[in-house]
Steps between C-alpha positions, in 0.01 A plus 500: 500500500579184667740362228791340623774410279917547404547823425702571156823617641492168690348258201769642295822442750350092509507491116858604434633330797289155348732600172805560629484173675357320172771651289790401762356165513514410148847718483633211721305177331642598173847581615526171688374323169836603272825454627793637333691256282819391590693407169808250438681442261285703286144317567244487809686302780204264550598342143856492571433269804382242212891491411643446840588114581708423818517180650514405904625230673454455934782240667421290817751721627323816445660635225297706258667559131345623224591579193433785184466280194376778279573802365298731747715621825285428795547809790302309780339177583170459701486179712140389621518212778267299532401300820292342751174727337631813432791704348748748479656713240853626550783624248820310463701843498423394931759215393795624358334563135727729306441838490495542147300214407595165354592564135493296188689148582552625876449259797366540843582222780449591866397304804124620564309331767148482412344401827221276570417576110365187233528708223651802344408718176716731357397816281737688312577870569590698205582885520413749203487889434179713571361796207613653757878345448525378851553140617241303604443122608239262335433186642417220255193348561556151739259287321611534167877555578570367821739235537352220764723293749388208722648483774 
């Protein structure tokens, strides 16, 4: 008998360890695939970012103001600067935004230097609660909502 082969105990180790990795595999692809939804004012925050409108204005003197002209309260504000072939993304809460968020009506106007940048974009923030009923941040999609600046 010159048969040469896995022997069961072995074969049968490699076949639940090939599951158990399958399983955890697509455990984690569908998991990634649905996030939890964060809800305000009743509805999916991704279609309440259709109702925020703000408006932005940037001095010669570096002064950034902006402005909540609707009826959504807007809890941060994403700046992406754009120059000289690339880009950065930073928050304006770096620059003195209020902690609470710019409410309906409200008014930011700080000096912000935006170095050595041609353009700027910014994206609304808005915060909402989880199933869960935590808070959680959602940040409104740049090329649909973002608000662009030459500078």
């Amino acid at each position: 008998m010159n048969k040469k082969g896995v022997s069961p105990v072995i074969a049968t180790v490699l076949l639940i360890g090939i599951v158990i990795v399958l399983a955890a595999t697509i455990f984690m692809w569908f998991r990634g695939m649905t996030q939890e939804a964060i809800i305000k004012f009743e509805k999916n925050v991704e279609l309440v970012c259709d109702d925020v409108k703000f408006a932005a204005s940037y001095s010669p003197e570096g002064v950034l103001a902006v402005s909540n002209d609707g009826n959504v309260p807007i809890f941060q504000m994403k700046a992406k600067i754009s120059g000289d072939g690339d880009y950065e993304t930073k928050n304006l809460i770096d620059y003195g935004w209020p902690d609470n968020g710019l409410n309906q009506g409200g008014i930011f106007s700080e000096s912000v230097d935006f170095v050595g940048a041609n353009q700027v974009i910014l994206s609304p923030v808005l915060i909402g609660k989880t199933e869960k009923g935590g808070d959680r941040t959602f940040a409104c999609d740049e090329n649909r909502y973002g608000y662009e600046i030459i500078i």
